[in-house]
C-alpha positions in Angstrom: 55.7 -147.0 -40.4 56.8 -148.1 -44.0 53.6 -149.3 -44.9 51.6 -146.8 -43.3 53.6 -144.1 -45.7 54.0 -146.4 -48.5 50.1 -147.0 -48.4 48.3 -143.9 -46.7 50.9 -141.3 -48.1 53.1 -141.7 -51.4 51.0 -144.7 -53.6 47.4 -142.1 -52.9 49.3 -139.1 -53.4 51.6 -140.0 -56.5 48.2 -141.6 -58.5 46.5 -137.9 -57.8 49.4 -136.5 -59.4 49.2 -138.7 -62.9 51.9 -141.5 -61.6 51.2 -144.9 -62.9 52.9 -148.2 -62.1 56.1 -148.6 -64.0 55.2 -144.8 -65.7 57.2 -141.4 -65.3 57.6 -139.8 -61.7 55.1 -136.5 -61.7 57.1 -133.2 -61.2 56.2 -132.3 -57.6 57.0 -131.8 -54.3 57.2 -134.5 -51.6 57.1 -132.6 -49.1 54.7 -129.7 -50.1 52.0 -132.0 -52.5 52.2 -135.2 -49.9 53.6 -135.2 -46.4 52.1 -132.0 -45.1 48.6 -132.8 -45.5 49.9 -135.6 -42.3 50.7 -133.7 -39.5 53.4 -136.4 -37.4 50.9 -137.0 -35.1 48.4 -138.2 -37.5 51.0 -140.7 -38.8 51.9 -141.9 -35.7 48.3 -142.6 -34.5 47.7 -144.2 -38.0 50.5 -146.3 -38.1 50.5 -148.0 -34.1 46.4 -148.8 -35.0 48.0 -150.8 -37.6 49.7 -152.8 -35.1 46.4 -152.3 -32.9 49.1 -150.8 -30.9 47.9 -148.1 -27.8 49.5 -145.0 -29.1 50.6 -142.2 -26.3 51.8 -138.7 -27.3 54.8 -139.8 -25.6 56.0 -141.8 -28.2 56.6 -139.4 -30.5 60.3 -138.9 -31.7 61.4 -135.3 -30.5 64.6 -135.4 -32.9 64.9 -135.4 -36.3 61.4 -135.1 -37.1 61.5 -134.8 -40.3 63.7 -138.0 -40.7 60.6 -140.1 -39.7 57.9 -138.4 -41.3 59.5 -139.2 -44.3 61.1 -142.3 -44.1 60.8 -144.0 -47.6 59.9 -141.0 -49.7 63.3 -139.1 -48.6 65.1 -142.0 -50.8 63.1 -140.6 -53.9 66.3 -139.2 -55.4 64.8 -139.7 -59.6 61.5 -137.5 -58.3 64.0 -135.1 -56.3 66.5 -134.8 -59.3 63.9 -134.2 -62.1 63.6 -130.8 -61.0 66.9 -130.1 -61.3 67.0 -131.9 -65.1 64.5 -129.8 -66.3 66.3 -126.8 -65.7 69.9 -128.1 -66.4 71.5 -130.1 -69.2 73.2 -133.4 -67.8 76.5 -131.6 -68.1 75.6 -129.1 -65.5 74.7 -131.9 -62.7 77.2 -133.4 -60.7 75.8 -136.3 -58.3 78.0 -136.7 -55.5 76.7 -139.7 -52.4 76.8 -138.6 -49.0 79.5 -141.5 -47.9 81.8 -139.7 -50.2 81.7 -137.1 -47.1 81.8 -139.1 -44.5 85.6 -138.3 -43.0 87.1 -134.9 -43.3 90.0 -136.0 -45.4 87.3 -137.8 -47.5 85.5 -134.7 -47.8 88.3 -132.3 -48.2 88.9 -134.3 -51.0 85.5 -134.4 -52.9 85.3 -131.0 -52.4 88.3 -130.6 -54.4 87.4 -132.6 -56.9 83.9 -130.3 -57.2 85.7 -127.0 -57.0 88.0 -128.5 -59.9 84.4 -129.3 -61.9 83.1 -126.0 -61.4 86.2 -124.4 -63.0 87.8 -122.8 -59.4 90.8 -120.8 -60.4 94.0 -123.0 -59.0 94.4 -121.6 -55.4 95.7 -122.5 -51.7 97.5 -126.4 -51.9 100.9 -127.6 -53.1 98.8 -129.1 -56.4 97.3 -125.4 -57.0 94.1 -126.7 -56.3 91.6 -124.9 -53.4 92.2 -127.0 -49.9 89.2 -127.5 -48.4 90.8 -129.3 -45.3 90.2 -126.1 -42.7 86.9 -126.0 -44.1 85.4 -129.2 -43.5 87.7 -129.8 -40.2 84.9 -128.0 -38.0 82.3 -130.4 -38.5 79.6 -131.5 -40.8 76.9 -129.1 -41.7 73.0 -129.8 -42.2 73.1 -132.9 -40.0 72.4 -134.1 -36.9 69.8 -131.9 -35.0 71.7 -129.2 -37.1 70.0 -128.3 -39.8 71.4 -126.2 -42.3 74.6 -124.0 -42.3 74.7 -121.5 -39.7 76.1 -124.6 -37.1 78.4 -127.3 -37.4 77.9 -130.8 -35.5 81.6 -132.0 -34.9 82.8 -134.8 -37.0 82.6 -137.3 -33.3 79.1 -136.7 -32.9 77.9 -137.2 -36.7 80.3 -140.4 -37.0 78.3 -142.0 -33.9 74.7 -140.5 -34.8 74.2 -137.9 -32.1 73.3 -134.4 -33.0 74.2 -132.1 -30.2 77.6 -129.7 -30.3 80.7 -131.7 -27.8 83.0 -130.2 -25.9 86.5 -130.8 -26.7 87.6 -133.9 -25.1 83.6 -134.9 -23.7 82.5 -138.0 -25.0 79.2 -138.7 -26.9 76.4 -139.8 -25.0 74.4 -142.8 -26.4 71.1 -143.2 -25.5 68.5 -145.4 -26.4 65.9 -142.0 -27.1 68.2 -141.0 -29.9 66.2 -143.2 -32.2 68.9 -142.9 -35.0 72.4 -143.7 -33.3 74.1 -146.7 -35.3 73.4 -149.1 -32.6 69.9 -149.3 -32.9 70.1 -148.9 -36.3 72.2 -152.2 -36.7 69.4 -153.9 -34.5 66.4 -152.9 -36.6 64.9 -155.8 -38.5 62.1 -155.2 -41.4 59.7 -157.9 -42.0 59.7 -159.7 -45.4 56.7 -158.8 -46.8 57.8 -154.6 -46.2 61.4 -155.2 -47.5 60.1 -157.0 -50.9 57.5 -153.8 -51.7 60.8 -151.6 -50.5 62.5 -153.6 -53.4 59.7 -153.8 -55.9 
């Protein structure tokens, strides 16, 4: 699946749009200017004649969609950013990695710490800074099979890679068809030759 995007999808579609080896990163978007022309069921047929692999309908991930149709170019964060750089001075920009949110005291805390860059008046806590705690204690938005932030997915289900909304006290289900959870995840293996482009 990494070479069929790396080869079929992002080198084609960044050399229309002016990118040379080495060069600057063209200002478009991924999504828009090279994924959608590659409906998932193209890539999927594509990629399993690779392996000369029968492909079935079947095998088609029904979560997350988006996640596997864009496996490698999703981790373009200089193409993603230069939008935002030629709009704003480096000032304005404040890069904060998703593991920085990964607890809800972790969160509450970063969230504090952007309120405090973007100049929030001193508010709710002991320090007179804005307390995100009761915020972020619901859940984690625009994850999961949630995406955006009209629904939360509670902080047990996005710590053990399932989507779907628990009940207070029900465990979380994991199931081999989730294709994301953290167990499979720590079994996947890359072969050499994919990992050394992924690194070139």
């Amino acid at each position: 699946m990494v070479r069929w995007e790396i080869d079929r999808v992002l080198n084609p579609c960044l050399a229309k749009h002016g990118y040379k080896d080495g060069g600057r990163l063209p200002p478009i978007d991924l999504t828009r200017d090279c994924y959608e022309a590659f409906p998932l069921k193209v890539q999927y047929k594509e990629a399993f004649s690779f392996l000369a692999t029968t492909y079935s309908e079947a095998q088609l991930p029904t979560r997350q969609r988006l996640v596997y149709k864009g496996m490698v170019g999703r981790g373009l964060y200089a193409l993603m950013m230069q939008h935002y750089y030629r709009i704003f001075s480096p000032h304005q920009i404040k890069l904060v990695c998703t593991e920085a949110l990964s607890t809800p005291d972790s969160a509450a805390a970063q969230m504090r710490e952007i309120g405090e860059w973007l100049g929030l008046r001193p508010g709710l806590d002991e320090a007179g800074h804005y307390d995100f705690t009761e915020a972020v204690s619901v859940g984690k938005y625009n994850t999961g099979d949630n995406t955006g932030y009209e629904k939360t997915t509670p902080w047990a289900a996005a710590s053990s890679g399932g989507g779907d909304e628990l009940e207070p006290g029900q465990a979380q289900q994991k199931s081999p068809a989730l294709g994301h959870n953290a167990e499979l995840i720590s079994l996947a293996k890359i072969d050499e030759g994919s990992e050394r482009m992924l690194r070139g």
